[in-house]
MARPA-438719 format. One record per atom (N, C-alpha, C): residue number from 0; residue in one letter; atom name; x, z, y. Coordinates in steps of 0.02 Angstrom, whole numbers, plus 50000, padded with zeros to 5 digits. Example, Ala and Ser with C-alpha at 12.3 -4.5 7.8 and 13.67 -1.06 7.14 Angstrom:
% MARPA-438719
<atom><k>0</k><r>a</r><a>N</a><u>50660</u><w>50390</w><v>49716</v></atom>
<atom><k>0</k><r>a</r><a>CA</a><u>50615</u><w>50390</w><v>49775</v></atom>
<atom><k>0</k><r>a</r><a>C</a><u>50660</u><w>50390</w><v>49835</v></atom>
<atom><k>1</k><r>s</r><a>N</a><u>50642</u><w>50354</w><v>49888</v></atom>
<atom><k>1</k><r>s</r><a>CA</a><u>50684</u><w>50357</w><v>49947</v></atom>
<atom><k>1</k><r>s</r><a>C</a><u>50645</u><w>50394</w><v>50002</v></atom>
//
This chain:
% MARPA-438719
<atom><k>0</k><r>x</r><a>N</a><u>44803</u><w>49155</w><v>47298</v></atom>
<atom><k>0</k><r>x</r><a>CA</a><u>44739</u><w>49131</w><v>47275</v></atom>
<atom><k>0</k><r>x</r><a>C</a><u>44741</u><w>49054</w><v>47267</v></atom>
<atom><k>1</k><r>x</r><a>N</a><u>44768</u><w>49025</w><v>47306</v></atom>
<atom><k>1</k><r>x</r><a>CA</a><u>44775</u><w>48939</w><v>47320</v></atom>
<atom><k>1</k><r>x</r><a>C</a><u>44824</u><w>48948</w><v>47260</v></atom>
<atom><k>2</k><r>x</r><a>N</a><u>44872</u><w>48963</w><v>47218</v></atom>
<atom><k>2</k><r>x</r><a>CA</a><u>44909</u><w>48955</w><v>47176</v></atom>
<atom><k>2</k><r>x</r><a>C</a><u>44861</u><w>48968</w><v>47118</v></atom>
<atom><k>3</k><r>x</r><a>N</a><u>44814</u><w>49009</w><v>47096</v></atom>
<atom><k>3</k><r>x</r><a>CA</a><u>44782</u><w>49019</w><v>47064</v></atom>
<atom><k>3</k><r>x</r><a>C</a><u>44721</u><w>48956</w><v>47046</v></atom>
<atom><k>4</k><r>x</r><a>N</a><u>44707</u><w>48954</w><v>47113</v></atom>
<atom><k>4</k><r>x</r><a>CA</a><u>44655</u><w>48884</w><v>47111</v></atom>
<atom><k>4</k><r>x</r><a>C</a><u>44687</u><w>48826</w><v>47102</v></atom>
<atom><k>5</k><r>x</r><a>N</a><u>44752</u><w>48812</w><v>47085</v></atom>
<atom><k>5</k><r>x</r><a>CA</a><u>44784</u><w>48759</w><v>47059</v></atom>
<atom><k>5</k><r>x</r><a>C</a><u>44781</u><w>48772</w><v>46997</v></atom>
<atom><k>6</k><r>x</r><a>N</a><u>44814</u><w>48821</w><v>46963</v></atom>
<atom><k>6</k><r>x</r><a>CA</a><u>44797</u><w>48824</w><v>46897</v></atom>
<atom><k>6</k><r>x</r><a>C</a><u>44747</u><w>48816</w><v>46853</v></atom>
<atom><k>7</k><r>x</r><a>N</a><u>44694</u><w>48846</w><v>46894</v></atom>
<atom><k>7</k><r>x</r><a>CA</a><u>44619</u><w>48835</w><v>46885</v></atom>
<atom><k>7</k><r>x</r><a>C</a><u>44602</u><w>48757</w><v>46851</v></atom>
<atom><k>8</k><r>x</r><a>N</a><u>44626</u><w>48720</w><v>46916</v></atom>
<atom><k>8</k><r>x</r><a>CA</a><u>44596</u><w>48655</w><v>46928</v></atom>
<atom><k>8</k><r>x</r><a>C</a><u>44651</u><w>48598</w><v>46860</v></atom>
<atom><k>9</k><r>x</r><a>N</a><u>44718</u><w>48643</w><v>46859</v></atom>
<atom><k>9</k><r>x</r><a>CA</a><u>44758</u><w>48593</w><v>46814</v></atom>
<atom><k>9</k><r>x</r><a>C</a><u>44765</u><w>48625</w><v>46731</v></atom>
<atom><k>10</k><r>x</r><a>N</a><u>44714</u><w>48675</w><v>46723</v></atom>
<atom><k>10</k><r>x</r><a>CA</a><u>44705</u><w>48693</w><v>46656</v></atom>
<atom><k>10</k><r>x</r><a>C</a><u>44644</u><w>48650</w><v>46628</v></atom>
<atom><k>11</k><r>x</r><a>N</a><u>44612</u><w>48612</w><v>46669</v></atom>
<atom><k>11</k><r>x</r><a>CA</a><u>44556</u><w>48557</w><v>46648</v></atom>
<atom><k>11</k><r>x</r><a>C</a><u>44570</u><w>48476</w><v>46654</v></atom>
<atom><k>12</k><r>x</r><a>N</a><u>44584</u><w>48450</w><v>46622</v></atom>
<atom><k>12</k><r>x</r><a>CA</a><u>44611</u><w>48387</w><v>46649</v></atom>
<atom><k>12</k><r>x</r><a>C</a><u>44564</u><w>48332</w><v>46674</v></atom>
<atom><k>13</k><r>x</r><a>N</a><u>44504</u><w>48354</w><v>46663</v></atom>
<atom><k>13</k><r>x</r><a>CA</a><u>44451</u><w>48292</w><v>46724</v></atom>
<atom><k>13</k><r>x</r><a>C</a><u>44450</u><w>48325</w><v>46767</v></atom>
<atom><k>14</k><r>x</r><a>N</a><u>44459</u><w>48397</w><v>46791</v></atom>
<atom><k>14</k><r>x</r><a>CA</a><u>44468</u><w>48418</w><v>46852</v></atom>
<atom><k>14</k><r>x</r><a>C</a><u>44520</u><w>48406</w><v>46889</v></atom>
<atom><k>15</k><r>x</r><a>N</a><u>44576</u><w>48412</w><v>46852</v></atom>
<atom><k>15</k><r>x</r><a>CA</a><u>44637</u><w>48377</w><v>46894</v></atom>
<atom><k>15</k><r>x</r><a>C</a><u>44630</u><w>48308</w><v>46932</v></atom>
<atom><k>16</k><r>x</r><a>N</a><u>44602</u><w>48284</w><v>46864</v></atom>
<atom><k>16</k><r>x</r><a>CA</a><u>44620</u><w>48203</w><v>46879</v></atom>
<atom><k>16</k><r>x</r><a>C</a><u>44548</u><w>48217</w><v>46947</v></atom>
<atom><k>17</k><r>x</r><a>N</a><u>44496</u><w>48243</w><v>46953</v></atom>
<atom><k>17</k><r>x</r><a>CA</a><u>44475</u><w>48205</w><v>46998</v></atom>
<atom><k>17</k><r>x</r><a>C</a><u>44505</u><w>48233</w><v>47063</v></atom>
<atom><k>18</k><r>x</r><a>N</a><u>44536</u><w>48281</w><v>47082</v></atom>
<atom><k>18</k><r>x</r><a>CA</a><u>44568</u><w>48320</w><v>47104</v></atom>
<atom><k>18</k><r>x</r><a>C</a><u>44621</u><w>48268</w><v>47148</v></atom>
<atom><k>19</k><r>x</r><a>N</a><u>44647</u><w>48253</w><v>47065</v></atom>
<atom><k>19</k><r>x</r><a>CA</a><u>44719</u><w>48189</w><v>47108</v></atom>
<atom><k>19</k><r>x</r><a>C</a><u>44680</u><w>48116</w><v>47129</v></atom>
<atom><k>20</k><r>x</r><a>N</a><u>44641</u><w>48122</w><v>47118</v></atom>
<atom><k>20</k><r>x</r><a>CA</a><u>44621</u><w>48027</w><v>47145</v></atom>
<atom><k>20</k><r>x</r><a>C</a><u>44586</u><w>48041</w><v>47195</v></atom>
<atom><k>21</k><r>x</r><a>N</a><u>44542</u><w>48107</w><v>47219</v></atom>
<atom><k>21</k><r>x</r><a>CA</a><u>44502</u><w>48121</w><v>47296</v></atom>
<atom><k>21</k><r>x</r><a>C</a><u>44573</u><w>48120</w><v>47328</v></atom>
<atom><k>22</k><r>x</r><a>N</a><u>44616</u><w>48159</w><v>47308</v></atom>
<atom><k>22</k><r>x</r><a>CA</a><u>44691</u><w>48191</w><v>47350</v></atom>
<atom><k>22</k><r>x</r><a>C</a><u>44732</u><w>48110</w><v>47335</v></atom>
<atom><k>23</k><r>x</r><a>N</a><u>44735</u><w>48078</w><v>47321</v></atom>
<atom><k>23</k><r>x</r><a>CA</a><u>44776</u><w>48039</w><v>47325</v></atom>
<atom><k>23</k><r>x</r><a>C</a><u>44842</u><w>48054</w><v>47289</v></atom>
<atom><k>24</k><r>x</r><a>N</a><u>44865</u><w>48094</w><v>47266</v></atom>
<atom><k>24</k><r>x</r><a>CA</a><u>44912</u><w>48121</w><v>47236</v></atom>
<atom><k>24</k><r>x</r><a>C</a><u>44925</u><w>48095</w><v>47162</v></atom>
<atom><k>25</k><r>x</r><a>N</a><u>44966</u><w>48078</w><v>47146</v></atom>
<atom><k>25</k><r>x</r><a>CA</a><u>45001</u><w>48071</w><v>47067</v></atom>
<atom><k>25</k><r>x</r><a>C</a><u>45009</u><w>48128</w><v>47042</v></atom>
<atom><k>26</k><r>x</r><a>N</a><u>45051</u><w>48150</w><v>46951</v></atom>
<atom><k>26</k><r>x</r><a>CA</a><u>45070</u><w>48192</w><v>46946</v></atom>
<atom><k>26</k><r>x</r><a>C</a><u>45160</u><w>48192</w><v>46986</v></atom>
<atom><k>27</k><r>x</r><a>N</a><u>45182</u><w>48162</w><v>46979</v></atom>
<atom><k>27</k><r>x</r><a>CA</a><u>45281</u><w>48166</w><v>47042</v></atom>
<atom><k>27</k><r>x</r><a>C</a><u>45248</u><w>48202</w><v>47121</v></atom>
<atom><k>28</k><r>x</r><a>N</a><u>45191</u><w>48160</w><v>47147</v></atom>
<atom><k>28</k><r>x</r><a>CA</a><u>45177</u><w>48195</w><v>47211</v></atom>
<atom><k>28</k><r>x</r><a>C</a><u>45148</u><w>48252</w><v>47204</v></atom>
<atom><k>29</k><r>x</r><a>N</a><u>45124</u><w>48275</w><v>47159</v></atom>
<atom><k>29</k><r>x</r><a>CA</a><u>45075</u><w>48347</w><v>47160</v></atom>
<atom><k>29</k><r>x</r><a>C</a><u>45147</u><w>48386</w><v>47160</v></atom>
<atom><k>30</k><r>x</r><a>N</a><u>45184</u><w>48380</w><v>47094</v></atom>
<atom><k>30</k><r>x</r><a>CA</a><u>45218</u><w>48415</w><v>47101</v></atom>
<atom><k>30</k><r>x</r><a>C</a><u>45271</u><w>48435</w><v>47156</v></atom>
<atom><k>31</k><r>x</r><a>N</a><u>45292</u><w>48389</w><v>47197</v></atom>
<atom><k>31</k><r>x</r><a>CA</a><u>45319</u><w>48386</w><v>47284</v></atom>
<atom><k>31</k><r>x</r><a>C</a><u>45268</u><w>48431</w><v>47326</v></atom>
<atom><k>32</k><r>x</r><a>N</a><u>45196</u><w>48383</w><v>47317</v></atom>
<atom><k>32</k><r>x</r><a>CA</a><u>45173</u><w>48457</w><v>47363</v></atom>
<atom><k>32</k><r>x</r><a>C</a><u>45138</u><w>48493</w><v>47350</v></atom>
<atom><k>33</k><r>x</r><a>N</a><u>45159</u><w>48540</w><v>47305</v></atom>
<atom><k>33</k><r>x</r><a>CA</a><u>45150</u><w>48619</w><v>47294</v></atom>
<atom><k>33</k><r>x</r><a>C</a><u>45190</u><w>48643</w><v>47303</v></atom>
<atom><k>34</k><r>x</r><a>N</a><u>45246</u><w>48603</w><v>47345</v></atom>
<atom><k>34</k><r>x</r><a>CA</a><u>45297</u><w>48665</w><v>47361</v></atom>
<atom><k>34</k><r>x</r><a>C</a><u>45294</u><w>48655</w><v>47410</v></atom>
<atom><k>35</k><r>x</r><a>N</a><u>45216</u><w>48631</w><v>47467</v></atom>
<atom><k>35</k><r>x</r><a>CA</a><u>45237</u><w>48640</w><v>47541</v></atom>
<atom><k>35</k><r>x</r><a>C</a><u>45176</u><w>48679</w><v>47545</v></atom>
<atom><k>36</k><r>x</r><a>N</a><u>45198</u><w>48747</w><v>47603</v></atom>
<atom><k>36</k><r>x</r><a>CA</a><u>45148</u><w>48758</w><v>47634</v></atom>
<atom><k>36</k><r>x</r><a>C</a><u>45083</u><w>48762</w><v>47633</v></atom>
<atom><k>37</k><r>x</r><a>N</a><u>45067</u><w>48703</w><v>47687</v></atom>
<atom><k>37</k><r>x</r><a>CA</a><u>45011</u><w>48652</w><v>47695</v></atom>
<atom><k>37</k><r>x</r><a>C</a><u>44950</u><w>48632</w><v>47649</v></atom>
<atom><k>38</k><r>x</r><a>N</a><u>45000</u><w>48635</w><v>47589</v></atom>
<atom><k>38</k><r>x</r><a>CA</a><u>44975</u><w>48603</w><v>47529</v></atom>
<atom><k>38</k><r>x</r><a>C</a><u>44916</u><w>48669</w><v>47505</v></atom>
<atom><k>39</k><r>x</r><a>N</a><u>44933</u><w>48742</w><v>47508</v></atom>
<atom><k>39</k><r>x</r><a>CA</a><u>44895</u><w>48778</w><v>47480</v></atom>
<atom><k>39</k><r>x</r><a>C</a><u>44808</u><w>48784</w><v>47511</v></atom>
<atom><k>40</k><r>x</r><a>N</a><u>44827</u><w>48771</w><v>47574</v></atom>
<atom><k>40</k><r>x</r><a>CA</a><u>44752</u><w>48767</w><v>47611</v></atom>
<atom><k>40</k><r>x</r><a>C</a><u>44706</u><w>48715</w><v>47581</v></atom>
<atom><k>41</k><r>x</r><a>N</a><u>44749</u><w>48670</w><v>47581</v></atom>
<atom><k>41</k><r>x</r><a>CA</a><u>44714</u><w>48604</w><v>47555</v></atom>
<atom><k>41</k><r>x</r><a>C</a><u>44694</u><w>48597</w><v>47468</v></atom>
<atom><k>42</k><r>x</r><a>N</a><u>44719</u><w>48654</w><v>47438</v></atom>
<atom><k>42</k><r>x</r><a>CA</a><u>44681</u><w>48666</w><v>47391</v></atom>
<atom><k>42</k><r>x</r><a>C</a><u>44635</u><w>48699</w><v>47388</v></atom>
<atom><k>43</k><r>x</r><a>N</a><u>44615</u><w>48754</w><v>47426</v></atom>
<atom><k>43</k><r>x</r><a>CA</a><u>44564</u><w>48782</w><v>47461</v></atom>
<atom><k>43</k><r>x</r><a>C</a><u>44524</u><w>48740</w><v>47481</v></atom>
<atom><k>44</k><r>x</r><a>N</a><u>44538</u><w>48676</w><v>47525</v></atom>
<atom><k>44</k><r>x</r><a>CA</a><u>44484</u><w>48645</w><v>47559</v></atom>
<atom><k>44</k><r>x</r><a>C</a><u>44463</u><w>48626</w><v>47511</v></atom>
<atom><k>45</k><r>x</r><a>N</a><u>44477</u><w>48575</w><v>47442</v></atom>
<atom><k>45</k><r>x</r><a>CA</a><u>44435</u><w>48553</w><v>47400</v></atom>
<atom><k>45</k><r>x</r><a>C</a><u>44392</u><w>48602</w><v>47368</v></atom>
<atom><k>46</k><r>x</r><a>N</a><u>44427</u><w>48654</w><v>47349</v></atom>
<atom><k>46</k><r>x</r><a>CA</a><u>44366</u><w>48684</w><v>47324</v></atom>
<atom><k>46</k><r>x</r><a>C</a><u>44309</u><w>48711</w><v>47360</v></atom>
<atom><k>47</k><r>x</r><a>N</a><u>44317</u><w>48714</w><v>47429</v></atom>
<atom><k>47</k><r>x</r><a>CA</a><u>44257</u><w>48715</w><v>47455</v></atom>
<atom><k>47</k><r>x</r><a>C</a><u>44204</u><w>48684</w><v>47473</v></atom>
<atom><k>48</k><r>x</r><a>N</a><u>44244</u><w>48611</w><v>47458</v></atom>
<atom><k>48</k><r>x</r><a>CA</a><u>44201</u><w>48558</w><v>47469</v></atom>
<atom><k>48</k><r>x</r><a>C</a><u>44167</u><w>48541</w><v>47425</v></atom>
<atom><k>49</k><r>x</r><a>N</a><u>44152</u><w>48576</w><v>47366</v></atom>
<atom><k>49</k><r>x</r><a>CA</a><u>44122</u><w>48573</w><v>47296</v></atom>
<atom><k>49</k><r>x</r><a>C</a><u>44109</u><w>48637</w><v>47293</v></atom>
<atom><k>50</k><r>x</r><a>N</a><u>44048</u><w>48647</w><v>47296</v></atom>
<atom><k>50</k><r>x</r><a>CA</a><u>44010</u><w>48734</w><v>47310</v></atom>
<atom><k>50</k><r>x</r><a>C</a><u>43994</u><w>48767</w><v>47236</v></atom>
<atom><k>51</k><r>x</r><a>N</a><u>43993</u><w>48712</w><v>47164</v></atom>
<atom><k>51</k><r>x</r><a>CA</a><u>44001</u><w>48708</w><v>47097</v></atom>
<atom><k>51</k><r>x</r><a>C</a><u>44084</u><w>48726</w><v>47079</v></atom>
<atom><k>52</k><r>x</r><a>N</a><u>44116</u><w>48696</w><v>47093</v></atom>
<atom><k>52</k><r>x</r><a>CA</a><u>44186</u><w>48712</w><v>47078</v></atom>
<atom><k>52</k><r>x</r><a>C</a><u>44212</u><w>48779</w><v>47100</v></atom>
<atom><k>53</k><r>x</r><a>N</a><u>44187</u><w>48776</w><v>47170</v></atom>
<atom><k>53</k><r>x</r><a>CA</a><u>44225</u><w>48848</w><v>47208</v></atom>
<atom><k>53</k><r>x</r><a>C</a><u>44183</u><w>48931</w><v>47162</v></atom>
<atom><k>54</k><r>x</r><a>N</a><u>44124</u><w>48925</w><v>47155</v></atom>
<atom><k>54</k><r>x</r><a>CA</a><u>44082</u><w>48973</w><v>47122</v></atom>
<atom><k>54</k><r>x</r><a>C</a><u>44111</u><w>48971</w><v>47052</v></atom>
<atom><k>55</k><r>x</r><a>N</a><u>44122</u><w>48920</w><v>47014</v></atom>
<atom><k>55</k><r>x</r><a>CA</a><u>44148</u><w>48919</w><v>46940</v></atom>
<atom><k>55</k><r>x</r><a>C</a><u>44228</u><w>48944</w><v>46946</v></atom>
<atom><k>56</k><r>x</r><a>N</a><u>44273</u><w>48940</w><v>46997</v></atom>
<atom><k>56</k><r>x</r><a>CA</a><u>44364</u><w>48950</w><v>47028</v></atom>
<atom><k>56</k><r>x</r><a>C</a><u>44331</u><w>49022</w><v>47008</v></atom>
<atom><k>57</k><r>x</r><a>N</a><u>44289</u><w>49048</w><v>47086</v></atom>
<atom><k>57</k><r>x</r><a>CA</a><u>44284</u><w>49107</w><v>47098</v></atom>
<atom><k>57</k><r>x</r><a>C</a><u>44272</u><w>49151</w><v>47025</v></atom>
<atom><k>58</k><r>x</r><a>N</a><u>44219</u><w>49139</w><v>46997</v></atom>
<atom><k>58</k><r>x</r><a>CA</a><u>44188</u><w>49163</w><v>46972</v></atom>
<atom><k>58</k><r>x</r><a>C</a><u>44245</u><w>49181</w><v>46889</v></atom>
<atom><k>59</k><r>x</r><a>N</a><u>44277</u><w>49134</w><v>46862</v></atom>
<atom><k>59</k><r>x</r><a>CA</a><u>44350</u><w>49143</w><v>46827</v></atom>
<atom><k>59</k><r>x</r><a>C</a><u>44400</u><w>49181</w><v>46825</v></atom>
<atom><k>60</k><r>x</r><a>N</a><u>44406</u><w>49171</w><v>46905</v></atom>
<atom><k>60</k><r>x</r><a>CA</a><u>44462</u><w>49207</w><v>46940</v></atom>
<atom><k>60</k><r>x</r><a>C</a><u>44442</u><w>49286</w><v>46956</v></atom>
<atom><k>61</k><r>x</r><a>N</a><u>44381</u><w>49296</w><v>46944</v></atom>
<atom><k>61</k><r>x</r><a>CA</a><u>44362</u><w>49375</w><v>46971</v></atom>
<atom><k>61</k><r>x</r><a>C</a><u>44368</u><w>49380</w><v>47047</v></atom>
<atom><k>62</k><r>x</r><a>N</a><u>44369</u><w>49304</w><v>47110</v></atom>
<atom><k>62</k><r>x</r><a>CA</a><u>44375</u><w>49347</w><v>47152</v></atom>
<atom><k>62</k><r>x</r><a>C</a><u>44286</u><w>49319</w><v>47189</v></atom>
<atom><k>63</k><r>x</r><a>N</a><u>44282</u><w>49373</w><v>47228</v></atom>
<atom><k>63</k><r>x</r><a>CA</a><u>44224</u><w>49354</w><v>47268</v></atom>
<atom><k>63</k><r>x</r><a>C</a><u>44222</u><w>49261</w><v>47307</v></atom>
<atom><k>64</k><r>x</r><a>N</a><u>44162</u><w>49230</w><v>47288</v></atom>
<atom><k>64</k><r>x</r><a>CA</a><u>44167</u><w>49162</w><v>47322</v></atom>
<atom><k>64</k><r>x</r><a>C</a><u>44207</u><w>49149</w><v>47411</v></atom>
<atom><k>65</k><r>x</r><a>N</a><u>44181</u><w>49215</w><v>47436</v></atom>
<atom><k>65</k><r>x</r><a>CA</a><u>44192</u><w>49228</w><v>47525</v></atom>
<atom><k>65</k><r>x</r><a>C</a><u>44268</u><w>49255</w><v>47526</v></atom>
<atom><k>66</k><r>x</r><a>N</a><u>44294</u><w>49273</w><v>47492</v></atom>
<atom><k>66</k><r>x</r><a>CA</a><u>44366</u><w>49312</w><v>47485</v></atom>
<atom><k>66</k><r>x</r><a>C</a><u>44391</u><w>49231</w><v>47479</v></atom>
<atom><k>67</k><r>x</r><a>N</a><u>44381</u><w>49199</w><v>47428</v></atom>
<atom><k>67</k><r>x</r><a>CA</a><u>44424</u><w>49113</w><v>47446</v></atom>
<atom><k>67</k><r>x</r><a>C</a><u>44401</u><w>49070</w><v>47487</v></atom>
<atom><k>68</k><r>x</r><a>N</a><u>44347</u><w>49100</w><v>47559</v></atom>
<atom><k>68</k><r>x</r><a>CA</a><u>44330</u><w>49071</w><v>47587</v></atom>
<atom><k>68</k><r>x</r><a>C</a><u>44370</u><w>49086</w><v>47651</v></atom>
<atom><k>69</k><r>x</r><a>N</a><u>44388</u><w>49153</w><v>47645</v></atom>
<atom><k>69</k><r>x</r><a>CA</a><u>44421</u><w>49192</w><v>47711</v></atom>
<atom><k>69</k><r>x</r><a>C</a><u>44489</u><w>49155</w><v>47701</v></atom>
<atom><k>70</k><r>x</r><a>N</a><u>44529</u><w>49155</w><v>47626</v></atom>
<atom><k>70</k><r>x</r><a>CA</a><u>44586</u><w>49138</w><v>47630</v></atom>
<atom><k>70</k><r>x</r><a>C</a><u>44599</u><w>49049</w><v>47615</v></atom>
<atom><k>71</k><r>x</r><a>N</a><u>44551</u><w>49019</w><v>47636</v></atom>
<atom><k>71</k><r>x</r><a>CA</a><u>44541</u><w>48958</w><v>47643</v></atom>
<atom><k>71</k><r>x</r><a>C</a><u>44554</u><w>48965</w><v>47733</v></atom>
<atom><k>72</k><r>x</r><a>N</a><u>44518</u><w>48993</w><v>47743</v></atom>
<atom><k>72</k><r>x</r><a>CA</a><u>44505</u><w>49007</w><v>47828</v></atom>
<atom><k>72</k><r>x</r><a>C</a><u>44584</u><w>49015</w><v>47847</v></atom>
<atom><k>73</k><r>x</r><a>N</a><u>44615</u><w>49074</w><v>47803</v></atom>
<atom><k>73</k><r>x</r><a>CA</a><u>44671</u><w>49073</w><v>47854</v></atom>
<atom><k>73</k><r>x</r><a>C</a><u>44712</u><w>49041</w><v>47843</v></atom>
<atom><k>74</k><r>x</r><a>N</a><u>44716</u><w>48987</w><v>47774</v></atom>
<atom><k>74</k><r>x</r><a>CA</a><u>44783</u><w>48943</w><v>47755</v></atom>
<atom><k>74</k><r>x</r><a>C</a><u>44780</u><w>48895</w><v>47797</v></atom>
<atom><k>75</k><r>x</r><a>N</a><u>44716</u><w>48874</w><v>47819</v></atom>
<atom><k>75</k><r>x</r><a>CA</a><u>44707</u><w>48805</w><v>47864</v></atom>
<atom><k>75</k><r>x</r><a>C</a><u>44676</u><w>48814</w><v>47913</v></atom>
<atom><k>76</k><r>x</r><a>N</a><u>44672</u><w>48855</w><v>47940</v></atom>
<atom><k>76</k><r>x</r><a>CA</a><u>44653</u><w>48876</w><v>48029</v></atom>
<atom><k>76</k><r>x</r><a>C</a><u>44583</u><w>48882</w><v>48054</v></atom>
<atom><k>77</k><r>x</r><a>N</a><u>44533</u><w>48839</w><v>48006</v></atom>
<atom><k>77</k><r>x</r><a>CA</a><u>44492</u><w>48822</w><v>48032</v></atom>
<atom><k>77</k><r>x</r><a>C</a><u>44433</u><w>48869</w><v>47988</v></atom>
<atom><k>78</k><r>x</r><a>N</a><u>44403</u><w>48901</w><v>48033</v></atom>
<atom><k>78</k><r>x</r><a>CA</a><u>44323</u><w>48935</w><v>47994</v></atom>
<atom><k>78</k><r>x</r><a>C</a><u>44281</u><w>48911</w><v>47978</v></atom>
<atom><k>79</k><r>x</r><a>N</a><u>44272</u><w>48934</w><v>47899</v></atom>
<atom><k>79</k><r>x</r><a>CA</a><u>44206</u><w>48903</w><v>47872</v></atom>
<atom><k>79</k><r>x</r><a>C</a><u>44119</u><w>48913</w><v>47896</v></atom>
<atom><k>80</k><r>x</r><a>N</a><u>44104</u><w>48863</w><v>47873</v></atom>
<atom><k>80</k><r>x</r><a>CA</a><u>44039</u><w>48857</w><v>47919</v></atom>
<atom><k>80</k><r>x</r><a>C</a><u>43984</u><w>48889</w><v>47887</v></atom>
//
């Protein structure tokens, strides 16, 4: 799903870009970390932190908003509120 919500986010390019300047990330570093781990939660976390983005992800993607909320939950440990 976090691979999906990348695609999501890098098939729009003001979404990326704001994507990479909240994240701090270039395009050389994005591409480094999407191949860690770590990195997939934390695409999760942004989109949750934008309740517009995550409903527009979800809503694209066909999956329920709470289904990328659970697997937000388990990429990064921490339960949503």
């Amino acid at each position: 799903m976090a691979a999906e919500a990348l695609t999501y986010l890098a098939a729009d390019p003001p979404r990326l870009e704001r994507f990479m300047a909240l994240s701090g990330l270039t395009l050389g570093t994005l591409r480094a970390a999407a191949r860690e781990p770590c990195f997939l939660g934390a695409i999760l976390d942004y989109l949750a932190s934008d309740e517009p983005l995550l409903l527009a992800f979800a809503a694209s993607a066909g999956h329920d908003p709470a289904d990328v909320m659970r697997a937000r939950d388990m990429l990064s440990g921490s339960p949503s509120q």
